[in-house]
Backbone as CSV, one residue per row, in Angstrom:
resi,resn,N_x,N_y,N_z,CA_x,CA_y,CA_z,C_x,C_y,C_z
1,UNK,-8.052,10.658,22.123,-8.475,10.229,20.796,-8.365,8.703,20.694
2,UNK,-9.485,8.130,20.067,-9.388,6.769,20.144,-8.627,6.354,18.804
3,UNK,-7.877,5.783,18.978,-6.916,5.091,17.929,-7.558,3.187,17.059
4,UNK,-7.266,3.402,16.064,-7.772,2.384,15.415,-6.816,1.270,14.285
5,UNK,-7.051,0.116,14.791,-5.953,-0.292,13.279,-6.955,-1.577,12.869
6,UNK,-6.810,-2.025,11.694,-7.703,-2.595,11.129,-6.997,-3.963,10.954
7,UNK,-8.257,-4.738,10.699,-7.601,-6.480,10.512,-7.336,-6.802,9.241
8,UNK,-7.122,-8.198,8.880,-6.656,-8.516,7.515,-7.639,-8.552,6.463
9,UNK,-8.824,-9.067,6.945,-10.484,-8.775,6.361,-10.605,-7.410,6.310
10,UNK,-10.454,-6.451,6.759,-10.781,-5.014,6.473,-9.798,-4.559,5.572
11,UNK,-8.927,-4.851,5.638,-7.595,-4.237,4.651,-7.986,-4.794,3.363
12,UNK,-8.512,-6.581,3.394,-9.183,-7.228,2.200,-10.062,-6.661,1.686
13,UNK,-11.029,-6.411,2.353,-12.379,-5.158,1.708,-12.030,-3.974,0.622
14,UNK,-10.999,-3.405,1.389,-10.657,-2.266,1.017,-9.739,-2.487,-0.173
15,UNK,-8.886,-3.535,-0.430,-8.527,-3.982,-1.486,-9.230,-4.237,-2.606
16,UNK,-9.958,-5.507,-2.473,-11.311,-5.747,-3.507,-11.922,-4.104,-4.181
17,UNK,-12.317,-3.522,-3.496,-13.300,-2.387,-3.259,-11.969,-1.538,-4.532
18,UNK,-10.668,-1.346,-4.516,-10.314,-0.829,-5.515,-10.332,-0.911,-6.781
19,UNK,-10.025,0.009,-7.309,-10.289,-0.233,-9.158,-8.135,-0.915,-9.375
20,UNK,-8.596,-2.190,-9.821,-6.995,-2.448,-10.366,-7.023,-2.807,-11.800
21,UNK,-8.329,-2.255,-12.581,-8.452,-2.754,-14.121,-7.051,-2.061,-15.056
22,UNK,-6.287,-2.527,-15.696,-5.398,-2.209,-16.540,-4.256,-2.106,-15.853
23,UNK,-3.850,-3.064,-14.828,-2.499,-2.863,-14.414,-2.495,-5.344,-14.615
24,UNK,-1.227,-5.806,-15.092,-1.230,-6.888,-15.256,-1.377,-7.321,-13.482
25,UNK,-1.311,-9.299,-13.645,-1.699,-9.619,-12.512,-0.552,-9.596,-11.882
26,UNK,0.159,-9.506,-12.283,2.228,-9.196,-11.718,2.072,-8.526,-11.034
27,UNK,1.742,-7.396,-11.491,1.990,-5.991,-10.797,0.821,-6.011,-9.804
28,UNK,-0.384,-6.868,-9.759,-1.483,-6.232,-8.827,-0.909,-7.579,-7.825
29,UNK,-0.120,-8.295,-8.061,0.083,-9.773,-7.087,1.198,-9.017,-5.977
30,UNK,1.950,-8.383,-6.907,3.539,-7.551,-5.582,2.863,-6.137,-5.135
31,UNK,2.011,-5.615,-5.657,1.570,-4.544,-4.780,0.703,-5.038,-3.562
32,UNK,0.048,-6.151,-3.719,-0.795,-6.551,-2.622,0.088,-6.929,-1.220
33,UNK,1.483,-7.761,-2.186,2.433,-8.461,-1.348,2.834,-7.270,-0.470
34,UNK,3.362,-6.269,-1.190,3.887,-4.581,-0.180,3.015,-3.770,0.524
35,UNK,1.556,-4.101,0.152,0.496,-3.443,1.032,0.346,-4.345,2.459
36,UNK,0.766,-5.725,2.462,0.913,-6.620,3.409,1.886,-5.926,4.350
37,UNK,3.093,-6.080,3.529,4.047,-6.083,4.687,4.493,-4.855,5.222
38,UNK,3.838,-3.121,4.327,4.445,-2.216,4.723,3.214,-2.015,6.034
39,UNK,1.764,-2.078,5.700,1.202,-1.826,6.862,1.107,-2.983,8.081
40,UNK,2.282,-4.292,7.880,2.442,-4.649,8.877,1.599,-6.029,9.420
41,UNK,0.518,-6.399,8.486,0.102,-7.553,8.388,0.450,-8.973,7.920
42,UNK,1.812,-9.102,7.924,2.688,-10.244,7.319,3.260,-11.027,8.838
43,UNK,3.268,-10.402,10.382,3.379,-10.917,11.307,2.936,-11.170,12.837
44,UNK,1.583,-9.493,12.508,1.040,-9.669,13.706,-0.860,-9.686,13.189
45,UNK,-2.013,-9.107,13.749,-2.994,-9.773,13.554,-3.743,-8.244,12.926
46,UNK,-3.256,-7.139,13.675,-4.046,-5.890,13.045,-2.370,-5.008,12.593
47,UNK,-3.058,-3.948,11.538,-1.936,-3.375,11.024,-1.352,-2.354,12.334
48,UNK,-0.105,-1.759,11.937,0.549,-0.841,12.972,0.788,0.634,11.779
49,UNK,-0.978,1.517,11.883,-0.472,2.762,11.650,-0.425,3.932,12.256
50,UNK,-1.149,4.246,13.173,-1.096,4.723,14.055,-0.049,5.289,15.379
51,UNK,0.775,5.395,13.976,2.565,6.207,14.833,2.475,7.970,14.704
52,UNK,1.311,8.444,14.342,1.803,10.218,14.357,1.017,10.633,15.781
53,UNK,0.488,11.893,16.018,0.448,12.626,17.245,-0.900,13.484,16.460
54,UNK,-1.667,13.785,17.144,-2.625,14.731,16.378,-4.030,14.352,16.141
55,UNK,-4.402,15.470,15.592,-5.487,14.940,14.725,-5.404,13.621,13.506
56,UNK,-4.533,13.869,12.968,-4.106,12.943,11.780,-2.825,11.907,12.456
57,UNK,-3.417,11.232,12.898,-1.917,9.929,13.744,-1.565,9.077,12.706
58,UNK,-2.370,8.986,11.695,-2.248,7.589,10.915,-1.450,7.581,9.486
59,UNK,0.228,7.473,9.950,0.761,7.883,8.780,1.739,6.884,7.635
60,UNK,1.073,6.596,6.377,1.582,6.310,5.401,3.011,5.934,5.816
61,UNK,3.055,4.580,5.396,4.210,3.962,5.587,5.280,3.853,4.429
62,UNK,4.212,3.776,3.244,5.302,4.002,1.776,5.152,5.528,1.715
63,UNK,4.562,6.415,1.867,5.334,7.783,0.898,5.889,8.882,2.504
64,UNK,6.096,8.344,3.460,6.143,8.861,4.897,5.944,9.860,5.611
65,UNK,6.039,10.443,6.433,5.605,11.426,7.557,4.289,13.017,7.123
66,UNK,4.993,12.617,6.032,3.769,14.380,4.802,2.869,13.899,4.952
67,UNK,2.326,12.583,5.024,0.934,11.708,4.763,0.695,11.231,5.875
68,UNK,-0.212,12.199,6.239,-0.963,11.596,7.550,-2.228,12.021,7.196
69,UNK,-3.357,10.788,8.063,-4.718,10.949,7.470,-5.097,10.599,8.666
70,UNK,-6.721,10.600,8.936,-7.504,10.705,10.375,-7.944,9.466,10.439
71,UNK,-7.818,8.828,9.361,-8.557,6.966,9.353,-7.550,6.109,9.037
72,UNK,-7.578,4.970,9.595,-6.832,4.141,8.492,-7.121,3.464,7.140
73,UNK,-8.438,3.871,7.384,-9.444,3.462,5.907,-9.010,4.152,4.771
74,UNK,-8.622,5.722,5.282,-8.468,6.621,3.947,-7.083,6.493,3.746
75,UNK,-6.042,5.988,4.613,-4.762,5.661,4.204,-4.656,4.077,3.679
76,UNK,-5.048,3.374,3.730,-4.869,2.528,3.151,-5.947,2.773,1.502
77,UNK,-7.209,3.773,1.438,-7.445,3.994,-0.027,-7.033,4.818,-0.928
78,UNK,-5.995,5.575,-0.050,-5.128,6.150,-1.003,-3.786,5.540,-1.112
79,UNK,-3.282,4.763,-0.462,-2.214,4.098,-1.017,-2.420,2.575,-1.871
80,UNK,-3.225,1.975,-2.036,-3.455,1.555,-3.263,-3.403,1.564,-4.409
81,UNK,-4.090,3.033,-4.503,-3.324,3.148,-6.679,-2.489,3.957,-6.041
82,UNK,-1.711,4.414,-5.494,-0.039,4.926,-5.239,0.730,3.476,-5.645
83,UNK,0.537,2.436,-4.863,1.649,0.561,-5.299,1.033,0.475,-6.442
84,UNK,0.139,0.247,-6.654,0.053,-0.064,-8.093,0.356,0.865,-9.142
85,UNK,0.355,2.103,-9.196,1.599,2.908,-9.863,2.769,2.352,-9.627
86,UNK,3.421,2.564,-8.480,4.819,2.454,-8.245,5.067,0.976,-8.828
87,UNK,4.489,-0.124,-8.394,4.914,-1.273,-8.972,4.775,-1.466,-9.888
88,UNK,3.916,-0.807,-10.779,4.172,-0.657,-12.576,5.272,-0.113,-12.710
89,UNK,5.863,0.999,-12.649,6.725,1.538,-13.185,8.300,1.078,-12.557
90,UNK,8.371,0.184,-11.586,9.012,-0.779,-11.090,9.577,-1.784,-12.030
91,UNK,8.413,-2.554,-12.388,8.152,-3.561,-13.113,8.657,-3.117,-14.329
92,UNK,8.443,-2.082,-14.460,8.598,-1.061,-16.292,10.204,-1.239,-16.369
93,UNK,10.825,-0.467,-15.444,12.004,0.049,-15.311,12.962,-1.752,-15.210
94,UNK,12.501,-2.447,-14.561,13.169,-3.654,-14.679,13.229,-4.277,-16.016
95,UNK,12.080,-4.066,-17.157,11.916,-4.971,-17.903,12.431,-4.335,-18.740
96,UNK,12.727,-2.944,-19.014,13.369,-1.677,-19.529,15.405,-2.115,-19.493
97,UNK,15.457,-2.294,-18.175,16.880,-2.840,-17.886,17.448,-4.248,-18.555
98,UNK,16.303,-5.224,-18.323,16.743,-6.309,-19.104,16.749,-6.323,-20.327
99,UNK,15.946,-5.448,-21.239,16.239,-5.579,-22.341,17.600,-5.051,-22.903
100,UNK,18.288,-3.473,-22.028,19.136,-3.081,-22.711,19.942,-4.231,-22.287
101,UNK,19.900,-5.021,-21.231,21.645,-5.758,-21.161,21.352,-7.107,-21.970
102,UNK,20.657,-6.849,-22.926,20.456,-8.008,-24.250,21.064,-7.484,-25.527
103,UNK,21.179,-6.238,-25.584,21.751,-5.693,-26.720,22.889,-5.687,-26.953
């Protein structure tokens, strides 16, 4: 099976190409930052997903091993609005915290 990992322009595509309307630019600036560094493009030139065995090798680095997909295209378009959920409600839960230790 031929194995595939994609460059920083393809991961960019696939970014753009998502819907991020109604999440602030906070939250769409640190999800981009964690889509960087979990698939691994923060130090070498193509991502590293391609760690499972199978038909499906290509497995999700934020929600782990349950999520394996046959592309890296369709794992990186489904983990997109997965960070941008999670880093909303991140973001939520922090701003949630600072307020109670104001009271």
């Amino acid at each position: 099976m031929n194995r595939r990992e994609l460059t920083l322009a393809e991961v960019d595509v696939l970014w753009r190409a998502a819907d991020k309307s109604g999440y602030p630019p906070e939250v769409v600036q640190s999800a981009y930052a964690s889509l960087m560094r979990g698939v691994g493009l923060c130090d070498c030139e193509y991502t590293r997903l391609a760690t499972g065995t199978g038909r499906r090798p290509y497995v999700c680095p934020f929600r782990g091993p349950r999520f394996r997909y046959g592309s890296p295209e369709r794992l990186i378009e489904t983990a997109i609005p997965w960070l941008l959920r999670f880093t909303a409600r991140l973001r939520q839960h922090h701003l949630e915290r600072l307020e109670r230790k104001r009271l």
